[in-house]
PDB file of N, CA, C and O in Angstrom:
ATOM      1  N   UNK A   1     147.446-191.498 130.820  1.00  0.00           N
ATOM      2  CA  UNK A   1     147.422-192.874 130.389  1.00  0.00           C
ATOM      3  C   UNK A   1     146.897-193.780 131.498  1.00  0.00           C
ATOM      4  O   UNK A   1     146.166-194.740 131.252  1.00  0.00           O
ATOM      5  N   UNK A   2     147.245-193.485 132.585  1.00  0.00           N
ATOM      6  CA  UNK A   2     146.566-194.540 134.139  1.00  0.00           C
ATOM      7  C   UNK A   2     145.132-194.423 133.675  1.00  0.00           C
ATOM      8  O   UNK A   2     144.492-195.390 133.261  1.00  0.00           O
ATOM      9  N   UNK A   3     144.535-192.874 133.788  1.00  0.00           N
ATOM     10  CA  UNK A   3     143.199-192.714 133.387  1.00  0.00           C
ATOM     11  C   UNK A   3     142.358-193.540 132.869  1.00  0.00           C
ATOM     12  O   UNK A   3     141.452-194.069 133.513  1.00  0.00           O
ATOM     13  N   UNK A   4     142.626-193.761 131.421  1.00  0.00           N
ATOM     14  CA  UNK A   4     142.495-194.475 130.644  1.00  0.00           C
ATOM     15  C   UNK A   4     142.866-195.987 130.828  1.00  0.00           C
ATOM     16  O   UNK A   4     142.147-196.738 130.169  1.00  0.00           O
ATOM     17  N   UNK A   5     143.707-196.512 131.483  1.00  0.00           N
ATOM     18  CA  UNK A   5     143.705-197.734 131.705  1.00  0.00           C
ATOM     19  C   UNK A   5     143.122-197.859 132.886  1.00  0.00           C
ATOM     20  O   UNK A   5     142.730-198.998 133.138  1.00  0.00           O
ATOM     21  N   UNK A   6     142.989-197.258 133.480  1.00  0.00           N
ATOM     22  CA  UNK A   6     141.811-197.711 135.032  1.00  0.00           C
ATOM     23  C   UNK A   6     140.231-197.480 134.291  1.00  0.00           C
ATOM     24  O   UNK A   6     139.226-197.567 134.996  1.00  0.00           O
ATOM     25  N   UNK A   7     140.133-197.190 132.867  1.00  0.00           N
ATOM     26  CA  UNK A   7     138.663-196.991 132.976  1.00  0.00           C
ATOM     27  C   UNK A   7     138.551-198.171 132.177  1.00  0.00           C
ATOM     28  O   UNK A   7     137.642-198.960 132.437  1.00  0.00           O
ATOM     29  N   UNK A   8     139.663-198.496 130.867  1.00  0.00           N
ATOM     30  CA  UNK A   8     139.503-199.898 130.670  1.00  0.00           C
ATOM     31  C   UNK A   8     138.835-200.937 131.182  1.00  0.00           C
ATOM     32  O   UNK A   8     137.831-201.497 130.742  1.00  0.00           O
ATOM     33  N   UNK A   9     139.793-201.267 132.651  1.00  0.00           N
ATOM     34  CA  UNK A   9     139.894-202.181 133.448  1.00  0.00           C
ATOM     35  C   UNK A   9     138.535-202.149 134.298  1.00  0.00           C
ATOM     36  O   UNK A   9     137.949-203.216 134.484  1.00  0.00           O
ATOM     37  N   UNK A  10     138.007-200.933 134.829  1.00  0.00           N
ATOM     38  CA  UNK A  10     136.607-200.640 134.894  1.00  0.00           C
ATOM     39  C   UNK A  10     135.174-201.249 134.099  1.00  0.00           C
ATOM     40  O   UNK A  10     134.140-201.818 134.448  1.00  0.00           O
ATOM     41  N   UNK A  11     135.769-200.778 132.861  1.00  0.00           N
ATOM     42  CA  UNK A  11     134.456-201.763 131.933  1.00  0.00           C
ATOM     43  C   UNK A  11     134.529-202.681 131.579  1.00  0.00           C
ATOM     44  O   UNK A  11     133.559-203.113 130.956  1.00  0.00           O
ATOM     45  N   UNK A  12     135.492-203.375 131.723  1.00  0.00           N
ATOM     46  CA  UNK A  12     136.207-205.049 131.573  1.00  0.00           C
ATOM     47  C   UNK A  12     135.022-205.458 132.928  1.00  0.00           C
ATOM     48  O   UNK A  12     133.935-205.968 132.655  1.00  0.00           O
ATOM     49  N   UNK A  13     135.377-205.188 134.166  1.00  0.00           N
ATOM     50  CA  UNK A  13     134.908-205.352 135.694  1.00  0.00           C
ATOM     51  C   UNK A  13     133.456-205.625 135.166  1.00  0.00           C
ATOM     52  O   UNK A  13     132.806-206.658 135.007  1.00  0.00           O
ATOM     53  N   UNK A  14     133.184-204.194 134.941  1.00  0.00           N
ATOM     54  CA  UNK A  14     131.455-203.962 134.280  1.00  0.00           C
ATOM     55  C   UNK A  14     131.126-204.961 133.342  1.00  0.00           C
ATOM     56  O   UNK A  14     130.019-205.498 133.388  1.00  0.00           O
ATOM     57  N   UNK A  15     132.019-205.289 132.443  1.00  0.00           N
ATOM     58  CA  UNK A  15     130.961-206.317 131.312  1.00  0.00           C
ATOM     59  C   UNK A  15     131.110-207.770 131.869  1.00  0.00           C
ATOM     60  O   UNK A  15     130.231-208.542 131.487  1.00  0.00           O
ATOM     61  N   UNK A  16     132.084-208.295 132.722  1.00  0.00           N
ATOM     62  CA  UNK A  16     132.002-209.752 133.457  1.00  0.00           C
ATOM     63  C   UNK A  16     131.102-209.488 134.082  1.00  0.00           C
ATOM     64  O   UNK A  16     130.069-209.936 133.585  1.00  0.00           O
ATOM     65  N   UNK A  17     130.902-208.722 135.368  1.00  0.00           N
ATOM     66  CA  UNK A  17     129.498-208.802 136.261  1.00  0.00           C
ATOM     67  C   UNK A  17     127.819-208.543 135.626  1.00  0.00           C
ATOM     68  O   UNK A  17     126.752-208.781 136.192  1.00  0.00           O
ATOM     69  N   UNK A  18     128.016-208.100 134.563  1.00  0.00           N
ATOM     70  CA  UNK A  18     126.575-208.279 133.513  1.00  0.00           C
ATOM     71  C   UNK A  18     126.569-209.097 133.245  1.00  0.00           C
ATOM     72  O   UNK A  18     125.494-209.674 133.411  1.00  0.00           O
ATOM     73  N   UNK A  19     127.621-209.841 132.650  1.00  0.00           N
ATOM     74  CA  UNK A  19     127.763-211.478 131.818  1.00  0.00           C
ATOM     75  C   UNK A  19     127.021-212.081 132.879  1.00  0.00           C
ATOM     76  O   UNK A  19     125.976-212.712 132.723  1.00  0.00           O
ATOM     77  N   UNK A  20     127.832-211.777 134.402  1.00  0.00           N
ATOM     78  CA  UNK A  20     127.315-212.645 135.207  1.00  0.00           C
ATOM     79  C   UNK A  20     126.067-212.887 135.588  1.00  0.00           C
ATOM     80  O   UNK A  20     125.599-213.943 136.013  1.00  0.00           O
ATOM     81  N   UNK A  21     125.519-211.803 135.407  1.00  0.00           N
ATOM     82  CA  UNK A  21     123.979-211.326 136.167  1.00  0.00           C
ATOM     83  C   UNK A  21     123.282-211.653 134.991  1.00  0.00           C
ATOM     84  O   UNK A  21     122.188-212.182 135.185  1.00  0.00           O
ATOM     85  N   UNK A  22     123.653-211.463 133.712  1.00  0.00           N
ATOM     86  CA  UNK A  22     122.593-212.164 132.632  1.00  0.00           C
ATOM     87  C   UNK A  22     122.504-213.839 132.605  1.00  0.00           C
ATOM     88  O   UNK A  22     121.526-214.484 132.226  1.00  0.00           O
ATOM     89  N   UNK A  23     123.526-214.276 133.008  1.00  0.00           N
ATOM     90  CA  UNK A  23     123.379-215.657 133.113  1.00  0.00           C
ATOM     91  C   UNK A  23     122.747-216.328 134.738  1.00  0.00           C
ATOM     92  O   UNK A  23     122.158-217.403 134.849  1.00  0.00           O
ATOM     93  N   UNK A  24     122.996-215.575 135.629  1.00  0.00           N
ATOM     94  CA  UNK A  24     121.760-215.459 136.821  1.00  0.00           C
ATOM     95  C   UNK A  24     120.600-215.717 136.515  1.00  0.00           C
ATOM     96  O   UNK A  24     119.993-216.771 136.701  1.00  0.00           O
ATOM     97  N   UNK A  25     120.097-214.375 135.836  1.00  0.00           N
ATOM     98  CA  UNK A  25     118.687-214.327 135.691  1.00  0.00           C
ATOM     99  C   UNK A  25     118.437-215.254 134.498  1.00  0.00           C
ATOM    100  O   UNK A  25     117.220-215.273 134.313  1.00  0.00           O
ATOM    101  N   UNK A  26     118.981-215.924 133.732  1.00  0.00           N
ATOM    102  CA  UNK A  26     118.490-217.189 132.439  1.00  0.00           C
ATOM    103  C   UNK A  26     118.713-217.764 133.074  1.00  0.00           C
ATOM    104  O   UNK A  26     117.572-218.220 133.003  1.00  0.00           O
ATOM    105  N   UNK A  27     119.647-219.006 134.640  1.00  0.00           N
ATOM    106  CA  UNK A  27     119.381-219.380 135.764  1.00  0.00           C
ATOM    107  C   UNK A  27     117.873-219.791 136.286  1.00  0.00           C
ATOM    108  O   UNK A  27     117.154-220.778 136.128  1.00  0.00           O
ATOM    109  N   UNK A  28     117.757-218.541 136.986  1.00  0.00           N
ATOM    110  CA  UNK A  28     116.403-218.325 137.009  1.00  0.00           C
ATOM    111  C   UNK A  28     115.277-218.363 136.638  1.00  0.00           C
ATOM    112  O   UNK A  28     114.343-218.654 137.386  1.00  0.00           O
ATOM    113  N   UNK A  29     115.150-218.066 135.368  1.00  0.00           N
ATOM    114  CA  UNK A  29     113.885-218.377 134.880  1.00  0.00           C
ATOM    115  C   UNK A  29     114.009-219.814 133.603  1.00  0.00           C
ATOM    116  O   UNK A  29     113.130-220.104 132.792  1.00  0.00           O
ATOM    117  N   UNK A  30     115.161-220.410 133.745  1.00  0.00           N
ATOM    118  CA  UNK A  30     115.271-221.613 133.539  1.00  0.00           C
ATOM    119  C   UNK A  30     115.693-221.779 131.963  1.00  0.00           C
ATOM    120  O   UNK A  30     115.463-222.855 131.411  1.00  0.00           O
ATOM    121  N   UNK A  31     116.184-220.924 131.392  1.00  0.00           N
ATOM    122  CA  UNK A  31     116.684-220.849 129.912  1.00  0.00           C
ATOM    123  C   UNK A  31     118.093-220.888 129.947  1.00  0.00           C
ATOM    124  O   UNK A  31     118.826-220.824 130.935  1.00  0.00           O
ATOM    125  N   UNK A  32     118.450-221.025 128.509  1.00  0.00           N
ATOM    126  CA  UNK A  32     119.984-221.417 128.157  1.00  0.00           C
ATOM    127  C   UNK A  32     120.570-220.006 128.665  1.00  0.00           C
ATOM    128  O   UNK A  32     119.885-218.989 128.776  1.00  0.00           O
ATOM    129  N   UNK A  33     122.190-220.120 129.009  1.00  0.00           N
ATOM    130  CA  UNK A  33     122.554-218.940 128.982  1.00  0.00           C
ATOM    131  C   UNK A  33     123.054-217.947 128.211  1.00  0.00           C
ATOM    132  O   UNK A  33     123.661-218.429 127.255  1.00  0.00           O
ATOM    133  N   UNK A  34     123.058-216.801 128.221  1.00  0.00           N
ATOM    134  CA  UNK A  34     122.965-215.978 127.636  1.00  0.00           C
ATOM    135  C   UNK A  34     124.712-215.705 126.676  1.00  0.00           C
ATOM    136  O   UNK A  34     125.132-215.687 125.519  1.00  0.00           O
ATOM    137  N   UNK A  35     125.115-215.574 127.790  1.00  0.00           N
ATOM    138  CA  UNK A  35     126.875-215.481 127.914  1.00  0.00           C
ATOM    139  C   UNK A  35     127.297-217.142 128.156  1.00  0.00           C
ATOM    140  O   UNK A  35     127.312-217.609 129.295  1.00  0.00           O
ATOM    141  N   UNK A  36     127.683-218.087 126.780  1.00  0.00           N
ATOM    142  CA  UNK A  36     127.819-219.420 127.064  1.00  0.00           C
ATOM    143  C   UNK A  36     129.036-219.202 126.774  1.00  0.00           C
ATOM    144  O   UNK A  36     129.335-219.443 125.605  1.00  0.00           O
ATOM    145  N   UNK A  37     129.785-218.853 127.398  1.00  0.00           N
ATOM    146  CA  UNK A  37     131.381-218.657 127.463  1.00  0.00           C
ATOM    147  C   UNK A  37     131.970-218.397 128.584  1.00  0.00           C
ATOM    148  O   UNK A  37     131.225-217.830 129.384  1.00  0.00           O
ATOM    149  N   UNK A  38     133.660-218.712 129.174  1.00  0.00           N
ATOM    150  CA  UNK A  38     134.338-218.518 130.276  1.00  0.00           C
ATOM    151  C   UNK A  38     134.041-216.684 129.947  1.00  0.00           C
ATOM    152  O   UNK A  38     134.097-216.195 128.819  1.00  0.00           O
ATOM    153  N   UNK A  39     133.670-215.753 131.468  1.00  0.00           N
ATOM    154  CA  UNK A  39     133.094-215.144 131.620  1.00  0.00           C
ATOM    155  C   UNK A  39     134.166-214.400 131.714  1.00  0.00           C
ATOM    156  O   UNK A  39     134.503-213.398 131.084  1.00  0.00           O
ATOM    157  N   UNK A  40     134.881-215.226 132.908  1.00  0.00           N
ATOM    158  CA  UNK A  40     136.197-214.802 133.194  1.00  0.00           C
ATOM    159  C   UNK A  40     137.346-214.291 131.928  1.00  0.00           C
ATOM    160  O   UNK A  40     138.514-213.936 132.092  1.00  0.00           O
ATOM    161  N   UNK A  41     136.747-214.370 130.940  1.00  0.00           N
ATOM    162  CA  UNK A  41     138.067-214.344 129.916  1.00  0.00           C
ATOM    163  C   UNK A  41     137.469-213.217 128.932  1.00  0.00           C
ATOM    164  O   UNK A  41     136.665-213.280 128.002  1.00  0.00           O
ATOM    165  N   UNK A  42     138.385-211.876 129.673  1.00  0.00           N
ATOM    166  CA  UNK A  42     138.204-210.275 129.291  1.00  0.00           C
ATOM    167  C   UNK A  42     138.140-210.237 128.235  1.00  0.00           C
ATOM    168  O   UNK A  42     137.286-209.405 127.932  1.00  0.00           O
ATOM    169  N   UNK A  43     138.917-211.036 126.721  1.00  0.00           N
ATOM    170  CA  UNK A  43     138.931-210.793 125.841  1.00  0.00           C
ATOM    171  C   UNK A  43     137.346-210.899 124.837  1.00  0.00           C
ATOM    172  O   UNK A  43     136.926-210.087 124.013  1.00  0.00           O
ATOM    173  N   UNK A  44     136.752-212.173 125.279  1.00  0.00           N
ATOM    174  CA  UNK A  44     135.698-212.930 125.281  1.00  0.00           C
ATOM    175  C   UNK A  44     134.161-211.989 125.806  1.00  0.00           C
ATOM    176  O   UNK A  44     133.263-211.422 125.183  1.00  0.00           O
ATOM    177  N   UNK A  45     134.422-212.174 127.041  1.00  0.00           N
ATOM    178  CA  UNK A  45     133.586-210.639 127.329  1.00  0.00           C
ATOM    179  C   UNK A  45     133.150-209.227 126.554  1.00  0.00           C
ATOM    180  O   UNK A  45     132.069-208.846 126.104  1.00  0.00           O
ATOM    181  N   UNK A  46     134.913-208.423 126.614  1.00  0.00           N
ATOM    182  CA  UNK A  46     134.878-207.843 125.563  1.00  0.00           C
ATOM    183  C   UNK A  46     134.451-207.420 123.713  1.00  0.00           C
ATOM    184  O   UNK A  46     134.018-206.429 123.124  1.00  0.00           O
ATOM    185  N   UNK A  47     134.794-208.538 123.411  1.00  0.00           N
ATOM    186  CA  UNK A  47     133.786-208.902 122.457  1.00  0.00           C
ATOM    187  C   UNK A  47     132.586-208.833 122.181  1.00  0.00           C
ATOM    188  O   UNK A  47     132.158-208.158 121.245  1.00  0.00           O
ATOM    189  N   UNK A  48     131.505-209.871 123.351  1.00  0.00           N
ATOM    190  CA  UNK A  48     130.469-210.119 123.368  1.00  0.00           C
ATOM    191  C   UNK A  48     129.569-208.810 123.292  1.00  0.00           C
ATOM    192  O   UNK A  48     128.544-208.666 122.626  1.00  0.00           O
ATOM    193  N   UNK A  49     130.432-207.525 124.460  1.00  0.00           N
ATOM    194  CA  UNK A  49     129.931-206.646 124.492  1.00  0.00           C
ATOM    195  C   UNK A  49     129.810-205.792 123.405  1.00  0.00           C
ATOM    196  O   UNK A  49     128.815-205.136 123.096  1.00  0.00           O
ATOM    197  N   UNK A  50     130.903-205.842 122.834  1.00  0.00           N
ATOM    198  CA  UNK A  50     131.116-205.345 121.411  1.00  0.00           C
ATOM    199  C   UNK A  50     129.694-205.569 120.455  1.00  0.00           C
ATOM    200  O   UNK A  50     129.220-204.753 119.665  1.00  0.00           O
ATOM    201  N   UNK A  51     129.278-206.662 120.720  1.00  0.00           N
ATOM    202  CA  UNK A  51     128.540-207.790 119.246  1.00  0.00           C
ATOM    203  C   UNK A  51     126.969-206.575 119.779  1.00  0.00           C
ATOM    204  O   UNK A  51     126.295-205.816 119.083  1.00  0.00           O
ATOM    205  N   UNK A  52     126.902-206.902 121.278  1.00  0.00           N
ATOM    206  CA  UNK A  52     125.217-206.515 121.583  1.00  0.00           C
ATOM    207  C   UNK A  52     125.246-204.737 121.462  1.00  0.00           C
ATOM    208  O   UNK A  52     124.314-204.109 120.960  1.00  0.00           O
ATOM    209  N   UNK A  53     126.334-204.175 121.947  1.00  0.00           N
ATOM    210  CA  UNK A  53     126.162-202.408 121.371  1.00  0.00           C
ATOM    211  C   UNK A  53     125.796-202.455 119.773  1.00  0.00           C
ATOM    212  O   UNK A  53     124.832-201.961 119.188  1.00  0.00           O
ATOM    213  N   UNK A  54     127.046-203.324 119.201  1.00  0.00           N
ATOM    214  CA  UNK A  54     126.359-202.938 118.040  1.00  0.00           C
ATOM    215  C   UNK A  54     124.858-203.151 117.262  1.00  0.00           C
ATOM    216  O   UNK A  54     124.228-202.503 116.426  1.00  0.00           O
ATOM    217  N   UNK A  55     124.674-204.208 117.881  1.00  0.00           N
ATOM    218  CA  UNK A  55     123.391-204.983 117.412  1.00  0.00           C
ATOM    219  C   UNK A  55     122.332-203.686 117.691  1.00  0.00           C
ATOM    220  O   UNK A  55     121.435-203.268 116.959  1.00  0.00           O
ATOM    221  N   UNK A  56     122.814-203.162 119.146  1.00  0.00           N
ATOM    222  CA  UNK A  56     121.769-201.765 119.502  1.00  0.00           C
ATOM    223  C   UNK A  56     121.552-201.139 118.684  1.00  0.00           C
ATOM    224  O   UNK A  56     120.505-201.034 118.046  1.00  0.00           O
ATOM    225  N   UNK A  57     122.979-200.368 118.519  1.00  0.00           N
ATOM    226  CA  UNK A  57     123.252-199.331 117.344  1.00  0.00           C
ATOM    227  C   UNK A  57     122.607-199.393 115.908  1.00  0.00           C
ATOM    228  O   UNK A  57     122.070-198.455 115.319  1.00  0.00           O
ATOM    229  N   UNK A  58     122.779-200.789 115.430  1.00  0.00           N
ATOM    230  CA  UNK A  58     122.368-200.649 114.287  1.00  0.00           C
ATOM    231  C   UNK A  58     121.077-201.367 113.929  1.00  0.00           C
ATOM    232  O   UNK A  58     120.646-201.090 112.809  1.00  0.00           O
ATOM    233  N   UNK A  59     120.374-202.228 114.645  1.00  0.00           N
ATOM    234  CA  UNK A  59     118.956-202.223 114.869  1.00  0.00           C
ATOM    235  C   UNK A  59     118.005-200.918 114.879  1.00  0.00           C
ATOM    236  O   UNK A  59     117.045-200.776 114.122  1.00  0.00           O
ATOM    237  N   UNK A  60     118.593-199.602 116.259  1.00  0.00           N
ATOM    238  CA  UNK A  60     118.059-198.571 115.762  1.00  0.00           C
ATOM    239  C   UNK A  60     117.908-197.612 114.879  1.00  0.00           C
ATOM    240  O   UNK A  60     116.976-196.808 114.886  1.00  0.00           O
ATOM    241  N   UNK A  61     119.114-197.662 113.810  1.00  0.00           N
ATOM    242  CA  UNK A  61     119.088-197.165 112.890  1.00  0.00           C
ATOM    243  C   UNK A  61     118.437-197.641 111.853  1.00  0.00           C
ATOM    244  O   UNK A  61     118.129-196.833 110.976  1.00  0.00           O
ATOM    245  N   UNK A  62     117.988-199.368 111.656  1.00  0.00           N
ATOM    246  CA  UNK A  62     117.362-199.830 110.492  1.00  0.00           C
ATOM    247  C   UNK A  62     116.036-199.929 110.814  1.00  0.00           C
ATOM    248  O   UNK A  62     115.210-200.258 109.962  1.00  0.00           O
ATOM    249  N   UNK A  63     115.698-199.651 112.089  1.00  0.00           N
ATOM    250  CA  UNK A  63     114.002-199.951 112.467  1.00  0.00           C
ATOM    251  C   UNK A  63     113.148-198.693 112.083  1.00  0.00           C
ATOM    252  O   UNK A  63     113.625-197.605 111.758  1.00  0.00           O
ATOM    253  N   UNK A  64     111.849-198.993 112.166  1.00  0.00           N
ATOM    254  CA  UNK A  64     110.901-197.489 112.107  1.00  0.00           C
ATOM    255  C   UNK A  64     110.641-197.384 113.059  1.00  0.00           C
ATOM    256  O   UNK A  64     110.014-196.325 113.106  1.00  0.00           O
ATOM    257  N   UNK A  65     110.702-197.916 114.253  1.00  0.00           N
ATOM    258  CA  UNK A  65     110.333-197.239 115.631  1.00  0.00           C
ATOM    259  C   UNK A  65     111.702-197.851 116.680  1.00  0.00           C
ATOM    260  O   UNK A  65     112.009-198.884 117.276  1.00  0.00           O
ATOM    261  N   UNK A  66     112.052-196.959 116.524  1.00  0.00           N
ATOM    262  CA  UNK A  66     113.521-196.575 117.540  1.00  0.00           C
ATOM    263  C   UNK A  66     113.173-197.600 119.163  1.00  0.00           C
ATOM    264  O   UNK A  66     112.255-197.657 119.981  1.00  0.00           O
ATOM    265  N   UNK A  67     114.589-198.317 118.952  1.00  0.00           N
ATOM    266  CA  UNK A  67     114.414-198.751 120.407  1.00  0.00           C
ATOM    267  C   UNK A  67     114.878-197.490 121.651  1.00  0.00           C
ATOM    268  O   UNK A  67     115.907-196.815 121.649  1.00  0.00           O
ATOM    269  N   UNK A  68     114.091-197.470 122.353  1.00  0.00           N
ATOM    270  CA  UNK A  68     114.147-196.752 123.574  1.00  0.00           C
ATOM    271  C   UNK A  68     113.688-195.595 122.844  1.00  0.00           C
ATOM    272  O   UNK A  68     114.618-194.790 122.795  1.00  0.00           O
ATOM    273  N   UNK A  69     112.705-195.179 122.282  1.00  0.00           N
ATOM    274  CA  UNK A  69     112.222-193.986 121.922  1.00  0.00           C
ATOM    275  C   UNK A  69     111.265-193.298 122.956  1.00  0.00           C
ATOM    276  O   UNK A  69     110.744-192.201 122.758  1.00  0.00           O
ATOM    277  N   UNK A  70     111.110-193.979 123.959  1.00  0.00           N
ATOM    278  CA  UNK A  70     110.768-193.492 125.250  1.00  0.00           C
ATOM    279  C   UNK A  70     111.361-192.491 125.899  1.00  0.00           C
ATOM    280  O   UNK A  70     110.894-191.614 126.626  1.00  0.00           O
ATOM    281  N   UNK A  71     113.091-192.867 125.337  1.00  0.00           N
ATOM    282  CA  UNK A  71     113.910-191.829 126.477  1.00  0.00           C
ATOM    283  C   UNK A  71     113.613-190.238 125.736  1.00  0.00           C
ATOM    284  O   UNK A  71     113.081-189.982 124.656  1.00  0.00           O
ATOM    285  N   UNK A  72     114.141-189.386 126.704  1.00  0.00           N
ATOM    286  CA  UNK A  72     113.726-187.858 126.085  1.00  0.00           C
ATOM    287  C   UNK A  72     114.988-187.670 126.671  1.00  0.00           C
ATOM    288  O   UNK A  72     115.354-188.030 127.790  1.00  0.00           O
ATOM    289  N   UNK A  73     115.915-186.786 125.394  1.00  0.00           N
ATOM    290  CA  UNK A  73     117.418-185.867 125.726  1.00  0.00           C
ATOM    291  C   UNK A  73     117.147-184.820 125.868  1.00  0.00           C
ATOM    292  O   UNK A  73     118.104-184.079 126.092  1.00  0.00           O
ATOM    293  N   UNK A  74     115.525-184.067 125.815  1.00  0.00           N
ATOM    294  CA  UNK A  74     115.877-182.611 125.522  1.00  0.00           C
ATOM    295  C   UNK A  74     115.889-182.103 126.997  1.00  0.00           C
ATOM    296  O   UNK A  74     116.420-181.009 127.186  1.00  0.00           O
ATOM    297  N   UNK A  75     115.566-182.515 127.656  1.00  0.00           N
ATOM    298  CA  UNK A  75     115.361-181.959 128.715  1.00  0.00           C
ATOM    299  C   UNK A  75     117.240-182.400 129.517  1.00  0.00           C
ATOM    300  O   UNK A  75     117.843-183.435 129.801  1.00  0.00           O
ATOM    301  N   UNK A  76     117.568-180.663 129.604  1.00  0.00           N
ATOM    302  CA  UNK A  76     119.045-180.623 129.997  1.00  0.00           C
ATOM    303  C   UNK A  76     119.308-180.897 131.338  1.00  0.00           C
ATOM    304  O   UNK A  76     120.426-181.167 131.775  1.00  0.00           O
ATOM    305  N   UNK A  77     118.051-180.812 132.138  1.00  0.00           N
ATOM    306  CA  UNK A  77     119.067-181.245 133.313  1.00  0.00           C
ATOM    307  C   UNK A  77     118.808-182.996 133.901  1.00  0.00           C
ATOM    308  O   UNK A  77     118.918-183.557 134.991  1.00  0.00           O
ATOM    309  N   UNK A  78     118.356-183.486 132.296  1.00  0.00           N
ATOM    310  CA  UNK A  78     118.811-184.917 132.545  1.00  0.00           C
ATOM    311  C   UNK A  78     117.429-185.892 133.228  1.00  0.00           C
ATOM    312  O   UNK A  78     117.481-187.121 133.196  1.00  0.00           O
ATOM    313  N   UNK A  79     116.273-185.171 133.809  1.00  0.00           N
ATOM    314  CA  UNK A  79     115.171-186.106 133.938  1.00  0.00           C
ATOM    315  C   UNK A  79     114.634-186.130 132.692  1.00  0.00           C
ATOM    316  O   UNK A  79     114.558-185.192 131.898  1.00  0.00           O
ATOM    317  N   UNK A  80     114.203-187.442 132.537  1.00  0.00           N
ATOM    318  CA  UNK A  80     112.758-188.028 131.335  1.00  0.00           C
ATOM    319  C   UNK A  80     111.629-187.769 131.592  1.00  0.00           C
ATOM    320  O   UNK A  80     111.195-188.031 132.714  1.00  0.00           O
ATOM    321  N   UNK A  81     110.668-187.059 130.428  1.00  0.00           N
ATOM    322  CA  UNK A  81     109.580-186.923 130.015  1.00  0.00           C
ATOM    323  C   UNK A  81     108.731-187.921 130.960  1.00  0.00           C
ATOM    324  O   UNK A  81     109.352-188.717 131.665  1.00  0.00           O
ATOM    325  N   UNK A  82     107.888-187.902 130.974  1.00  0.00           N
ATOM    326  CA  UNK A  82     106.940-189.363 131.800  1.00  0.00           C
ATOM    327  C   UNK A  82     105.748-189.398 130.235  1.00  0.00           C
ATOM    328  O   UNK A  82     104.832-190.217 130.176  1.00  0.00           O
TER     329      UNK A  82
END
């Protein structure tokens, strides 16, 4: 059970410092931000992250050309095709 709650608390860590770094770089190149919400607030985060996997997920399933159809799995010990 620690396991599992230290990996929680891990991707909680992980999705604030993306929030953060996506709103950096819209910063930067001078656009609204991305993550317009307290960043700080895990639940909120959590979510957000929730909304864009899925959007992944099921964008690639309704499209005819697969996002990231670049990547290659067959190869087992884990380098990509070029």
């Amino acid at each position: 059970m620690k396991v599992l709650e230290k990996q929680r608390s891990e991707a909680h860590d992980a999705g604030i410092n993306a929030c953060n770094r996506l709103n950096e770089l819209c910063r930067e190149v001078n656009v609204d931000k991305i993550c317009d919400f307290d960043i700080n607030d895990r639940r909120r985060v959590a979510e957000f992250c929730g909304f864009v996997v899925s959007e992944f997920f099921y964008s690639n399933i309704n499209c005819k050309e697969p996002m990231a159809s670049w990547l290659s799995f067959a190869d087992a010990t884990g380098s990509a095709e070029d």
